[in-house]
RONUZA-651541 format. One record per residue (C-alpha): residue number from 1; residue in three letters; x, y, z. Coordinates in steps of 0.5 Angstrom, whole numbers, plus 500, padded with zeros to 3 digits. Layout:
N
<NUM, Ala, <X, Y, Z>>;
...
//
This chain:
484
<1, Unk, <243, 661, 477>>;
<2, Unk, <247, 660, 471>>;
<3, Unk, <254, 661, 471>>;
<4, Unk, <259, 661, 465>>;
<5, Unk, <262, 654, 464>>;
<6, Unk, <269, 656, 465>>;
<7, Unk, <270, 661, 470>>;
<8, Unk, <272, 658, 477>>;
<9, Unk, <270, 664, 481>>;
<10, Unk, <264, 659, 484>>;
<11, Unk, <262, 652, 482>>;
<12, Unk, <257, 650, 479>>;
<13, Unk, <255, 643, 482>>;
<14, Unk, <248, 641, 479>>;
<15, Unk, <245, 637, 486>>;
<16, Unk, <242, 640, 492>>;
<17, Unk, <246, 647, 490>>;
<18, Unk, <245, 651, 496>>;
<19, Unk, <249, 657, 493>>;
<20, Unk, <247, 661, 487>>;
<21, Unk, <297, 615, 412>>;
<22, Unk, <303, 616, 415>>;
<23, Unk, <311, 617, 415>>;
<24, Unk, <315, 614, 421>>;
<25, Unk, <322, 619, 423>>;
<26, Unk, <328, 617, 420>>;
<27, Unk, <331, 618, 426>>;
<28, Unk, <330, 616, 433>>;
<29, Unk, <326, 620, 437>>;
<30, Unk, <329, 624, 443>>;
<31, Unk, <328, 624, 451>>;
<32, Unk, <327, 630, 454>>;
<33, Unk, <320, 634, 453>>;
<34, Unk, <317, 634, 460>>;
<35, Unk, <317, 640, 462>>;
<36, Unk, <320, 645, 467>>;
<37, Unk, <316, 648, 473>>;
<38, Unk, <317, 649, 479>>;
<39, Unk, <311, 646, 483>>;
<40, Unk, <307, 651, 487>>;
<41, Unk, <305, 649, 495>>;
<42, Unk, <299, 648, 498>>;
<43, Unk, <293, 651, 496>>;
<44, Unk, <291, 655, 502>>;
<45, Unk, <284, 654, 502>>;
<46, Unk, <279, 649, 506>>;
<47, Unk, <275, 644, 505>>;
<48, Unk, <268, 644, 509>>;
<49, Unk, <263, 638, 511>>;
<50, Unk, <256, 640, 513>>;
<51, Unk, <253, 635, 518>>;
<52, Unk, <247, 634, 513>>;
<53, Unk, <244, 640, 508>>;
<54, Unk, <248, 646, 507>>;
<55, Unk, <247, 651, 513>>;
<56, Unk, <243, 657, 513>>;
<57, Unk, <247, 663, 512>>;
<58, Unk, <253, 658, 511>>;
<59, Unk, <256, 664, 505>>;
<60, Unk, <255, 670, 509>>;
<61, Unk, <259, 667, 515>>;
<62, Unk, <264, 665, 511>>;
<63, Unk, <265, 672, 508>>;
<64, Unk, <264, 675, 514>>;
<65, Unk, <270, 671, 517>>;
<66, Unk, <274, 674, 511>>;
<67, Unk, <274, 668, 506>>;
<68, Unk, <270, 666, 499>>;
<69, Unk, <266, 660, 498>>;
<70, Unk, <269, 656, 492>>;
<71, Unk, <264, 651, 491>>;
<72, Unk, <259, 648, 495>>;
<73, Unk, <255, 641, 493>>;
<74, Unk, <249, 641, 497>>;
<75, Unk, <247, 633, 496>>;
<76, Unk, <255, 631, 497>>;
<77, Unk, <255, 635, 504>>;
<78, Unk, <261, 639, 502>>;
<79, Unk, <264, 646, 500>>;
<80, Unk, <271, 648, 498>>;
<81, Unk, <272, 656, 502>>;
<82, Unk, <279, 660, 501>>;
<83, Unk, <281, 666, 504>>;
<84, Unk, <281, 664, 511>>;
<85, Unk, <286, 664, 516>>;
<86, Unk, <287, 659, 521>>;
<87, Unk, <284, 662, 526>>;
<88, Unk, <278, 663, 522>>;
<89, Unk, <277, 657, 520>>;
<90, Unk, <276, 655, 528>>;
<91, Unk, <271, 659, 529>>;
<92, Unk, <268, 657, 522>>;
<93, Unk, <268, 649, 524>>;
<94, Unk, <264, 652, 531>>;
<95, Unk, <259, 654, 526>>;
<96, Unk, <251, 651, 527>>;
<97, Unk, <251, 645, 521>>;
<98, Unk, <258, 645, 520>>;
<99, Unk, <261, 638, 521>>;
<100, Unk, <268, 639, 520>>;
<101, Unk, <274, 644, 517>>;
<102, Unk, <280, 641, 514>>;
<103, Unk, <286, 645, 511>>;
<104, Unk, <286, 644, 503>>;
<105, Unk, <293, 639, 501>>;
<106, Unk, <296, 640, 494>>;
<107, Unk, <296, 633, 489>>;
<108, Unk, <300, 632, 484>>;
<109, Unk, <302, 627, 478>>;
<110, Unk, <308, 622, 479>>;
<111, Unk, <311, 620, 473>>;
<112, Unk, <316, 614, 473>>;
<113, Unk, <320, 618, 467>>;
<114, Unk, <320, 623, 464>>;
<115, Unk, <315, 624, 458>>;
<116, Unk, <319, 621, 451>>;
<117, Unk, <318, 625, 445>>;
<118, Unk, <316, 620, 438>>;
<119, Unk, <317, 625, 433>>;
<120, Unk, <312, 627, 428>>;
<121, Unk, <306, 623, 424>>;
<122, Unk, <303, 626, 418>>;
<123, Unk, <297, 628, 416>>;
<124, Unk, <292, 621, 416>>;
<125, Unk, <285, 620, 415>>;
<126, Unk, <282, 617, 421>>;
<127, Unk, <280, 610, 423>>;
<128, Unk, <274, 609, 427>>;
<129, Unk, <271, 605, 424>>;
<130, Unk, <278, 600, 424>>;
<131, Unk, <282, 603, 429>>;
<132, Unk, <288, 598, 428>>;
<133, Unk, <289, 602, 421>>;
<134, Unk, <291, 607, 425>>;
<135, Unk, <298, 610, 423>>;
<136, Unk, <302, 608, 429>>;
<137, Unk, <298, 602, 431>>;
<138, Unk, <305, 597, 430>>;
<139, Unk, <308, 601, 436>>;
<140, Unk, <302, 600, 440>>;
<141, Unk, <304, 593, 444>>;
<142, Unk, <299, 595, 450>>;
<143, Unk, <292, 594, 445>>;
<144, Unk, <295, 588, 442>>;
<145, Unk, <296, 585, 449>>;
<146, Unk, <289, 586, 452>>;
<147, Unk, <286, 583, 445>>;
<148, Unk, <283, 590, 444>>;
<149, Unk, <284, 588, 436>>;
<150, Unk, <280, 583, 436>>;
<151, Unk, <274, 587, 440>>;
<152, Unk, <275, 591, 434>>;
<153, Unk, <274, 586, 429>>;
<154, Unk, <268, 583, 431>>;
<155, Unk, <264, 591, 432>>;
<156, Unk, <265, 593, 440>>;
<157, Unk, <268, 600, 438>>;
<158, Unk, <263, 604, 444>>;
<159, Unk, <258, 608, 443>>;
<160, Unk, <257, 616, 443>>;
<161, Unk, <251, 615, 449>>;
<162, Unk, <257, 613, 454>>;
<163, Unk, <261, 618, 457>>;
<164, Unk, <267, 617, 461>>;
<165, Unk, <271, 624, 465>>;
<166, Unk, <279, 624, 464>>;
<167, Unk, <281, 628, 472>>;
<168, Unk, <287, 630, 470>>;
<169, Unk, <291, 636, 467>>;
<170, Unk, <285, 638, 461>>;
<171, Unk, <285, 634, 453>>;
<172, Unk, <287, 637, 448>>;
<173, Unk, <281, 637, 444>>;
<174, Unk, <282, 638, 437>>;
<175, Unk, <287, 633, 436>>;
<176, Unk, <286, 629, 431>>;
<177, Unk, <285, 623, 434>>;
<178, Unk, <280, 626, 440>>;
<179, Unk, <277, 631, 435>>;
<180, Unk, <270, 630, 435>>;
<181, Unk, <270, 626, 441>>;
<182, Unk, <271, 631, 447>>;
<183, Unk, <264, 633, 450>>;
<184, Unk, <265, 640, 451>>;
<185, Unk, <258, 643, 454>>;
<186, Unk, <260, 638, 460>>;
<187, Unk, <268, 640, 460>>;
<188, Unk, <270, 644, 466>>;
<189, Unk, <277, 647, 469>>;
<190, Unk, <277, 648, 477>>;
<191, Unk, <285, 651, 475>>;
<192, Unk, <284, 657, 476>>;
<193, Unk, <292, 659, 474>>;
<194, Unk, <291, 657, 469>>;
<195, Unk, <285, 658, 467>>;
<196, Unk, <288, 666, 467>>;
<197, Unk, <293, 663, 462>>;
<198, Unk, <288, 661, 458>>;
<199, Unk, <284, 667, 457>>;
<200, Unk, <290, 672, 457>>;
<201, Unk, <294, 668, 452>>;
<202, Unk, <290, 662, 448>>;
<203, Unk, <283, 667, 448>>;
<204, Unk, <279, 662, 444>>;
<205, Unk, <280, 655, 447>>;
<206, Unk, <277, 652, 451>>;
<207, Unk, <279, 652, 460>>;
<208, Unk, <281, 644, 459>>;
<209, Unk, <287, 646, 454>>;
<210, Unk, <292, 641, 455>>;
<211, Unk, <299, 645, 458>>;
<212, Unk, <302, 639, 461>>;
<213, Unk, <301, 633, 457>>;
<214, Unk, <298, 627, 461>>;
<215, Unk, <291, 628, 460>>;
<216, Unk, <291, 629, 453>>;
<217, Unk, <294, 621, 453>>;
<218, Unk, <290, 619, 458>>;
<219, Unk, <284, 620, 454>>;
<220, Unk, <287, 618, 448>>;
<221, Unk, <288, 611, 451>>;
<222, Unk, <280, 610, 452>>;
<223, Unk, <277, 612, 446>>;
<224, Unk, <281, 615, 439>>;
<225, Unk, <279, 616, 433>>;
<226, Unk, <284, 613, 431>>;
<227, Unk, <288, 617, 426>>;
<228, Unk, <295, 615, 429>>;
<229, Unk, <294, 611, 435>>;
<230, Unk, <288, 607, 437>>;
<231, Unk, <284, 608, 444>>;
<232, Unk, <281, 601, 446>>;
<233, Unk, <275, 604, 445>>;
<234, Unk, <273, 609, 438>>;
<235, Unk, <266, 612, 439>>;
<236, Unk, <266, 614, 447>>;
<237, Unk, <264, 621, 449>>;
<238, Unk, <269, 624, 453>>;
<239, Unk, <268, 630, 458>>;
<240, Unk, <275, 633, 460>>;
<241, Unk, <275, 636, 467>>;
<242, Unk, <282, 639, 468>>;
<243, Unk, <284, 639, 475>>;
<244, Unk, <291, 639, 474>>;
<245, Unk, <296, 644, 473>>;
<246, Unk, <301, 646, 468>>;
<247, Unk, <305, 644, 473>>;
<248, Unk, <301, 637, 474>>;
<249, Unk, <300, 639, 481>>;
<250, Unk, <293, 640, 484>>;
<251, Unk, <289, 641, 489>>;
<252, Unk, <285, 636, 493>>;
<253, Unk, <279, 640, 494>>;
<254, Unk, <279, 641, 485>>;
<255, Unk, <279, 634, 486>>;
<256, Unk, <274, 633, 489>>;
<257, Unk, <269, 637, 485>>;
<258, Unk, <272, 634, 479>>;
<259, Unk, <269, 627, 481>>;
<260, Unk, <263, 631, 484>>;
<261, Unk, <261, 634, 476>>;
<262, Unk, <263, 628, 473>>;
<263, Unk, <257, 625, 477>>;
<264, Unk, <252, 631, 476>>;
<265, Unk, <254, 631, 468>>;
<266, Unk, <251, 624, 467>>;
<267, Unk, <259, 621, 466>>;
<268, Unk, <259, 613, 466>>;
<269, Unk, <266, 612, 468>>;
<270, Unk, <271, 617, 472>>;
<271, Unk, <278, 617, 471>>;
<272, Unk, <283, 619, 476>>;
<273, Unk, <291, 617, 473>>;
<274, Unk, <293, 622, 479>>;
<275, Unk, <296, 621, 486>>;
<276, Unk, <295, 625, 493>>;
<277, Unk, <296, 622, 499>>;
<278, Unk, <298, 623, 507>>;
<279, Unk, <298, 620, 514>>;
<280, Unk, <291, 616, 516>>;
<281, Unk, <291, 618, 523>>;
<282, Unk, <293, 625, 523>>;
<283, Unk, <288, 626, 518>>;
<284, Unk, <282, 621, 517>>;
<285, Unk, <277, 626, 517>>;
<286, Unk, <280, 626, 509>>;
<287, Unk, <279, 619, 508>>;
<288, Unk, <271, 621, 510>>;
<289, Unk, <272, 628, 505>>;
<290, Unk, <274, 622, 499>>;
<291, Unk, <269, 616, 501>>;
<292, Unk, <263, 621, 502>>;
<293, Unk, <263, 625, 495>>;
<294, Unk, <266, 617, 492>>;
<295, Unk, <261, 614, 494>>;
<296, Unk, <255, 620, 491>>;
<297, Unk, <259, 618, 485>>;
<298, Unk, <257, 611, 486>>;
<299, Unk, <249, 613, 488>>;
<300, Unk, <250, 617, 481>>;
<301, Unk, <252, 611, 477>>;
<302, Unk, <258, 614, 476>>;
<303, Unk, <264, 608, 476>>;
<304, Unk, <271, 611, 478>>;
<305, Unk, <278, 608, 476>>;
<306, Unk, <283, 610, 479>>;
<307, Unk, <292, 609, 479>>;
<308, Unk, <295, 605, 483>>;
<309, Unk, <301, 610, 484>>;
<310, Unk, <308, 609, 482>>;
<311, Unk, <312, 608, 489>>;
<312, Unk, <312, 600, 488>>;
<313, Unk, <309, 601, 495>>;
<314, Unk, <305, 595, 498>>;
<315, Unk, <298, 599, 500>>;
<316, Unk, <296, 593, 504>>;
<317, Unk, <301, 595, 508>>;
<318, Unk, <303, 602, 508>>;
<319, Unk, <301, 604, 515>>;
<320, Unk, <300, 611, 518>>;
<321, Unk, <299, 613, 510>>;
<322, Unk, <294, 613, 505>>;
<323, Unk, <298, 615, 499>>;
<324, Unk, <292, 614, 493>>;
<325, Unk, <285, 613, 493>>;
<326, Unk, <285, 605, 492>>;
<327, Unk, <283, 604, 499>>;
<328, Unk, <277, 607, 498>>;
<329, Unk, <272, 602, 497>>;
<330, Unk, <268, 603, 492>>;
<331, Unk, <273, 605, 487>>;
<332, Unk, <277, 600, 481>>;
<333, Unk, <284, 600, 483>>;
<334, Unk, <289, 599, 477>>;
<335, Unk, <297, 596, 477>>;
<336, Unk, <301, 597, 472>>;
<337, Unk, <305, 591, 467>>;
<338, Unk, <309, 592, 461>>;
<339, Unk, <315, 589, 457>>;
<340, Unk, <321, 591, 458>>;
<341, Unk, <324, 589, 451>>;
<342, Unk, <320, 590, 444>>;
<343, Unk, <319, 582, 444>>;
<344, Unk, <319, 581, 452>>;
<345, Unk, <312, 580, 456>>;
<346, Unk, <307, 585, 456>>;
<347, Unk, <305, 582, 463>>;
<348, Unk, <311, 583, 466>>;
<349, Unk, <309, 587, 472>>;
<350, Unk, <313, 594, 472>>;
<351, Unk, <318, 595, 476>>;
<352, Unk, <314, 602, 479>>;
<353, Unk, <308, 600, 480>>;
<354, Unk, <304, 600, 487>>;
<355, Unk, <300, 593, 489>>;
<356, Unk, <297, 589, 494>>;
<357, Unk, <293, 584, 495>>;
<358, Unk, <287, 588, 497>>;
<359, Unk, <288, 594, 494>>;
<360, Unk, <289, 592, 486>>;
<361, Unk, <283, 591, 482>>;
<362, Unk, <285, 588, 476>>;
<363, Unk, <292, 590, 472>>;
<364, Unk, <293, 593, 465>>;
<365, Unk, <298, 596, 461>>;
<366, Unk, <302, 601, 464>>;
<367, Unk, <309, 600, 460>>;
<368, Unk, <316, 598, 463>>;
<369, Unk, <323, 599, 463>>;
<370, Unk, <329, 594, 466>>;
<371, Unk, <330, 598, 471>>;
<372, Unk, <334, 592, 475>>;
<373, Unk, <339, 593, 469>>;
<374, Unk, <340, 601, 469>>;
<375, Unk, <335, 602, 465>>;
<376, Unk, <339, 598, 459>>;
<377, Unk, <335, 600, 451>>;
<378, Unk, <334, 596, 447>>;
<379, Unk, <331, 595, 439>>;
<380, Unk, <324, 598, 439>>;
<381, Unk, <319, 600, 433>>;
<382, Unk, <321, 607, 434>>;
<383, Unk, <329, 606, 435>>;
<384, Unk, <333, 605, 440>>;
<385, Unk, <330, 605, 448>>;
<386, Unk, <329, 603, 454>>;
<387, Unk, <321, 604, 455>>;
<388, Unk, <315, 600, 453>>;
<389, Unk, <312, 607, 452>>;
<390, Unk, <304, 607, 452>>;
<391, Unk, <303, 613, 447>>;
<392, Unk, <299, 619, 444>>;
<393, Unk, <298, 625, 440>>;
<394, Unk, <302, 631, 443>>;
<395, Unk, <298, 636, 446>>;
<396, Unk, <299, 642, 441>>;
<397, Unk, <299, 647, 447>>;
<398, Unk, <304, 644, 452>>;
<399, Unk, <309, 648, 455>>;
<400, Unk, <316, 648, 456>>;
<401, Unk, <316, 653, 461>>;
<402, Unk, <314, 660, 462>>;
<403, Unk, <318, 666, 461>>;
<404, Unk, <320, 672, 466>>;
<405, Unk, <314, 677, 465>>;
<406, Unk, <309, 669, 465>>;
<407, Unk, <308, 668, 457>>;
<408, Unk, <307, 660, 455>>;
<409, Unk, <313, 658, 452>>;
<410, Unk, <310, 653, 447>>;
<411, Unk, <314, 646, 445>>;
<412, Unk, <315, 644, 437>>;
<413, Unk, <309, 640, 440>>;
<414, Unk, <305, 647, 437>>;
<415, Unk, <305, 644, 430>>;
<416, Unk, <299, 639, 432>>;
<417, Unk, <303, 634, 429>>;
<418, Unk, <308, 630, 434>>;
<419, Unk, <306, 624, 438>>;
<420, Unk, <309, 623, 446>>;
<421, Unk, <309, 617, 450>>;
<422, Unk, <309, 616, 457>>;
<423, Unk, <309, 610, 463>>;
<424, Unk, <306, 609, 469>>;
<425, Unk, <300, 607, 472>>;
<426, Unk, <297, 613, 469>>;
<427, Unk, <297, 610, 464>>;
<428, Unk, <294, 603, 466>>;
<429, Unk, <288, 606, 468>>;
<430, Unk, <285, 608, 462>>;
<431, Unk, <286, 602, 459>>;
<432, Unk, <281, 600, 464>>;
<433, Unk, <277, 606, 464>>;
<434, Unk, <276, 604, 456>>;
<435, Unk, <273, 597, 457>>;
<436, Unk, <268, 600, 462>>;
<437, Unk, <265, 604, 457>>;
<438, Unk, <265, 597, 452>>;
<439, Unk, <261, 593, 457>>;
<440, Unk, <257, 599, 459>>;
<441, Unk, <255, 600, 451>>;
<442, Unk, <253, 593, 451>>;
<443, Unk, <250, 592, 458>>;
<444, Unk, <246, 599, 459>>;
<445, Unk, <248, 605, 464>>;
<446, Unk, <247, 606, 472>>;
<447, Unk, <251, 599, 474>>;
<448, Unk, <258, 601, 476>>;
<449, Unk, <258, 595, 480>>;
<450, Unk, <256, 590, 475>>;
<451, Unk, <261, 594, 470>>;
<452, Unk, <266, 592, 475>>;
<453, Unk, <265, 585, 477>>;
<454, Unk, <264, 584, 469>>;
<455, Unk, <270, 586, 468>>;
<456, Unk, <275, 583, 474>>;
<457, Unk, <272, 576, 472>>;
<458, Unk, <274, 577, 465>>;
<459, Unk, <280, 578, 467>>;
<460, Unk, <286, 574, 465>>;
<461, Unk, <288, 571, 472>>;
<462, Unk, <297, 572, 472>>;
<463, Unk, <298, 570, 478>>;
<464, Unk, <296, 567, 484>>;
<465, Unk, <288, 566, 483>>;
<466, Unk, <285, 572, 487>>;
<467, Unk, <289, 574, 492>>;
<468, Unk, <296, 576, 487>>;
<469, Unk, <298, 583, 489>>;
<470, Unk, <300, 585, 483>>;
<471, Unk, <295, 584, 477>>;
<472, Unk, <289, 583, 483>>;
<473, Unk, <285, 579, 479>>;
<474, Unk, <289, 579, 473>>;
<475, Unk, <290, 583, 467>>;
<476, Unk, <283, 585, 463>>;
<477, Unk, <282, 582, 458>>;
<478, Unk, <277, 586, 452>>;
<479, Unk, <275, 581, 448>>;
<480, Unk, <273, 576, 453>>;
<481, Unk, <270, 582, 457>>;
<482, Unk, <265, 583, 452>>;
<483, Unk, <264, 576, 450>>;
<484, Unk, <268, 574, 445>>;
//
């Protein structure tokens, strides 16, 4: 059966599918872009695991019951079902094949502050081939600090052949620094909101437009085209799979069947700068959901890299909660450091970070602020502030909100020519995410755990040897990673 690759009316999962040069500002940039919305509740649906194969008659039972099945993966044992009252879903979980049904639960972005608006960057050529030519790589303290420019120097910019998927709220895929980098016969949107809003109001782009911001930065810092920001990377193929809202929430189940297509569209690396979490105990079947589709990415060859999250928050000692992925074994899990003034130290651990010592892989740069001192600004390259800011293009189709009758109200962002920084953990992933792709380009593809172990042990160890809970194994190094 082939489906139109961007609808979301039943999904898709390939394995064992059962069903059918330029000027800075003058002026400092302003605050404020994030956008307003009010975050919608829980998804209302549930997600199925199947004791071994999808069940016969598994689709008629659940219509029959009132509800509509979303997506099945048949290899993954798992499928997502709307529609269905509780007590319908009781009776669904009692059927013959069915390991377990769990409500669906909503998952959303944490960001420290609010996304900062850097002004606009005039038309530039792009940079591929020498990506500190890029026009604003003098405020981009982050690639400087993992030696990122020396990687660069010596030939190591990726290869087009490795593919990374950015699970997040879509990319802007035709700015100019992802333009030509953005796969999008393997991208997909699991929003359908949004994807209604598309359709209606942006006919003729892609379901994985960007309406909120953060992915389209998240991308840029694995691989750019380096027109006015340089990623650590600048020939990786990206796939966008959208599974994140306008309003950066999401649901579990659209989680998961991100890192499902991901897996099945052949993505060498996953990553997830995105948050989600509850109790352990009263919802460990959710903890076997995560490790059941994290591991069939794994068995794929498909390294996943995940945030830490923002709660400064031990996870090592975090009882009954389970607030981010990084308890999964098979996963990279990535801290956050950054300098709190221009000239201070990039290692610094941000002060939002979460940490453990058996959580965190390895840290990378996220941004910081003096958060001690009241968040006091000092000078910077772009003007007065208080934030090491990890910046991006601005996705020209970010909304400042919705009006009345549900028309998109578009930012100044629209111009396609203005840049937006961000902090947070979200941030240091993908600066990870990057640097896989580097070793996978010189080391070959189906091998995530040796990409991992490549990569914690070229690490700069910060800390206490193995055992720091903030850096992990140390804050990654490019340039040592692929053997410079």
């Amino acid at each position: 059966m082939s489906l139109p690759r961007n609808t979301i009316t039943t999904l898709i999962m390939a394995a064992g599918m059962a069903l059918a040069g330029c000027a800075q500002d003058s002026t400092a940039p302003d605050a404020g872009l994030a956008p307003n919305f009010a975050v919608a509740g829980s998804s209302g649906g549930f997600i199925v695991s199947f004791k071994s194969t999808v069940p016969a008659g598994f689709a008629a039972r659940v219509v029959a019951l009132g509800g509509e099945v979303s997506w099945v993966h048949g290899a993954a044992g798992l499928a997502a079902v709307t529609g269905l009252t509780p007590n319908a879903a009781t009776q669904l979980a009692a059927a013959a094949g069915v390991s377990d049904v769990q409500p669906d639960t909503e998952v959303s972005l944490e960001l420290p502050i609010a996304a900062l608006d850097g002004g606009t960057v005039a038309d530039a050529v792009t940079s591929q081939a020498n990506p500190a030519t890029a026009s604003r790589y003098s405020w981009q303290w982050n690639m400087r600090s993992i030696g990122a420019h020396t990687a660069w120097a010596a030939g190591k910019l990726g290869s087009p052949d490795v593919t990374v998927a950015i699970l997040d709220t879509g990319l802007d895929y035709n700015i100019n620094d992802l333009n030509g980098l953005v796969d999008l016969s393997r991208s997909v949107s699991f929003v359908t909101s949004d994807n209604t809003l598309t359709s209606t109001y942006f006919p003729t782009r892609d379901m994985i437009t960007d309406y909120h911001g953060h992915g389209t930065n998240v991308a840029s810092q694995v691989s750019s085209k380096a027109a006015a920001l340089a990623g650590v990377t600048s020939r990786t193929t990206l796939i966008g799979v959208k599974v994140l809202s306008r309003t950066g929430s999401g649901s579990l189940s659209g989680v998961l069947a991100g890192v499902l297509w991901a897996a099945d569209q052949g993505a060498d690396v996953a990553n997830m700068s995105l948050g989600g979490g509850f109790e352990k105990a009263a919802n460990g079947r959710y903890v076997g959901m995560i490790n059941r589709v994290f591991t069939y990415a794994g068995r794929r060859g498909t390294l996943m890299v995940v945030s830490a999250g923002n709660d400064a928050a031990d996870l090592d000692h975090n009882g009954n909660l389970m607030p981010t992925y990084c308890t999964v074994p098979t996963v990279l899990c990535v801290s956050s450091v950054g300098p709190t003034t221009w000239t201070g130290n990039p290692d610094d651990v941000s002060y939002f970070t979460n940490y453990g010592r058996s959580a965190i892989g390895v840290a990378a740069p996220g941004g910081n602020a003096d958060a001690a001192n009241g968040f006091q600004s000092s000078a910077w390259p772009w003007g007065t502030d208080i934030a090491s800011w990890v910046w991006s293009y601005c996705s020209k189709t970010r909304l400042a909100g919705l009006t009345s009758a549900g028309a998109p109200i578009l930012t100044t962002c629209s111009a396609g020519n203005r840049i937006s920084g961000y902090i947070g953990t979200s941030q240091a992933a993908p600066h990870v995410s990057g640097l896989a792709a580097l070793i996978i380009a010189e080391t070959g593809k189906g091998r995530p755990a040796q990409v991992k172990a490549a990569l914690v042990k070229a690490a700069d160890d910060l800390g206490q040897p193995g055992t720091d809970p903030f850096y992990g194994a140390g804050r990654i190094n490019v340039a040592r990673a692929v053997g410079l």
